[in-house]
C-alpha positions as CSV (number, residue, x, y, z in Angstrom):
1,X,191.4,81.5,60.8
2,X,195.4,80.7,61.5
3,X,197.5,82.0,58.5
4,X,200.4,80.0,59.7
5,X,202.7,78.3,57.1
6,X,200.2,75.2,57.5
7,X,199.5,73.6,54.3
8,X,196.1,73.5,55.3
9,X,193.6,76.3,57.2
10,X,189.9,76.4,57.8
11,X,187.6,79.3,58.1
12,X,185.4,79.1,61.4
13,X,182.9,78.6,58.8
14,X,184.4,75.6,57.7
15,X,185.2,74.5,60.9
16,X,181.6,74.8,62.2
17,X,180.9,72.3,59.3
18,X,183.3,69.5,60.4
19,X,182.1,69.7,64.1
20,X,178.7,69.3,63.0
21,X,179.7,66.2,60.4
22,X,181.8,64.7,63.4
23,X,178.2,64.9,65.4
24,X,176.6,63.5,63.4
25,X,179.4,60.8,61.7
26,X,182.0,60.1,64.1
27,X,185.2,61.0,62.7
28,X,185.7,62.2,58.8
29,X,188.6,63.2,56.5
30,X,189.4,65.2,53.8
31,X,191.2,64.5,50.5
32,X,192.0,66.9,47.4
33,X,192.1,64.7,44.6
34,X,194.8,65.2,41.6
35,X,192.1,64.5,39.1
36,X,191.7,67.0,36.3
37,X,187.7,67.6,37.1
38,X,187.4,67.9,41.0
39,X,191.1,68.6,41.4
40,X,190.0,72.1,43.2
41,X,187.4,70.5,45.3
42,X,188.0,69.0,48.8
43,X,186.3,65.4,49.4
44,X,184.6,65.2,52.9
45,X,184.1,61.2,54.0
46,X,183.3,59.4,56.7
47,X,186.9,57.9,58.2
48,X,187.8,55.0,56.3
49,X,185.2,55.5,53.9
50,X,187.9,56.4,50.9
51,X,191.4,54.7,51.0
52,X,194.1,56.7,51.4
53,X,197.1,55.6,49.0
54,X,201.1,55.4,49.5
55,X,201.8,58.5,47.5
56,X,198.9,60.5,49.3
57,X,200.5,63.1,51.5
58,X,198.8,64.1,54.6
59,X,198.7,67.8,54.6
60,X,197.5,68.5,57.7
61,X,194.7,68.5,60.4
62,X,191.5,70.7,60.3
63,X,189.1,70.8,62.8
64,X,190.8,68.0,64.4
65,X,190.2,65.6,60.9
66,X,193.2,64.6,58.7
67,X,193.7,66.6,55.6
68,X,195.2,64.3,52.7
69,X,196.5,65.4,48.9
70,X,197.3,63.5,46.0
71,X,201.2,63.5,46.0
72,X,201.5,64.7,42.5
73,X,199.1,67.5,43.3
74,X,201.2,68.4,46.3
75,X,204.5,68.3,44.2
76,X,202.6,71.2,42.3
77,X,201.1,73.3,45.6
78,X,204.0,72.9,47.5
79,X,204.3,76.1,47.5
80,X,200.4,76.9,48.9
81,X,198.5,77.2,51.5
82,X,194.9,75.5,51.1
83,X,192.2,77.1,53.0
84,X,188.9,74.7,53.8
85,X,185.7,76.8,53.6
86,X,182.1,76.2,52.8
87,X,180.2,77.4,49.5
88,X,176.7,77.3,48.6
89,X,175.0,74.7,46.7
90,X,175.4,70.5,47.2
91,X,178.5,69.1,46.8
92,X,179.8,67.2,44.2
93,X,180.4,63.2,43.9
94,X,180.5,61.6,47.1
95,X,181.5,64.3,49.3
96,X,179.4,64.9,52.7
97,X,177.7,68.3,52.6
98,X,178.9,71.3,54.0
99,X,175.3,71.6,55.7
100,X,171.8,71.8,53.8
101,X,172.9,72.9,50.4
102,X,176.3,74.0,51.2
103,X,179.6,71.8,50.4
104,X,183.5,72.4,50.9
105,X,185.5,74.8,48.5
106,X,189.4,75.5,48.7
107,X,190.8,78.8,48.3
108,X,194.9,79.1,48.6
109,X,197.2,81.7,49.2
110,X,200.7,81.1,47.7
111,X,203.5,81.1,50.5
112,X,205.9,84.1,51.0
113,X,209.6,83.2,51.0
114,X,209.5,83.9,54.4
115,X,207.1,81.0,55.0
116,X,209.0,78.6,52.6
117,X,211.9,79.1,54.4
118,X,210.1,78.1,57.9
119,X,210.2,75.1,57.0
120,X,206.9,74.9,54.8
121,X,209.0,72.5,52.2
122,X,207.9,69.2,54.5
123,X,204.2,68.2,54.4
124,X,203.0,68.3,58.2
């Protein structure tokens, strides 16, 4: 897993996900919604499948796939790195699974000062 100052990571578990959903899709994408009940769950869909508004912010790339956050929710995780990985259980809403019974989850790491000052300020 890179630990970078990316605003977004994936665990080789994760990415062995999103290879398998390309397979099997064609191309997908990610969004972390702002909303106050799946805020801290990732949204898998099929490319073009959910549309992307003008105060999304594209965080980043994982596996290849585009990585998109609500802007407000950005504003507040600035400061954090997001980490894609894969949980047990289905997933929730209209997410793609994971696999059979497994589903995205975030973890995050706040950013050391180090990090911030790299230039982590600027979505990617």
């Amino acid at each position: 897993m890179n630990q970078s100052s990316q605003g977004v990571v994936a665990t080789s578990a994760a990415l062995d996900a999103i290879a398998r959903l390309v397979e099997q899709h064609g191309p997908i994408m990610f969004f972390q919604s702002g909303g106050c009940c799946d805020g801290s769950l990732p949204m898998c869909f099929e490319d073009g499948e959910f549309v992307i508004g003008a105060h999304d912010v594209l965080l980043g790339r994982v596996g290849g796939c585009p990585y998109y956050i609500d802007g407000r929710q950005y504003e507040l995780w600035k400061h954090t790195q997001l980490i894609l990985d894969v949980g047990d259980g289905a997933p929730e809403g209209f997410s793609l699974p994971a696999g059979a019974e497994a589903h995205f989850v975030i973890r995050s790491k706040v950013f050391t000062s180090v990090q911030r000052q790299q230039g982590r300020e600027a979505p990617a």
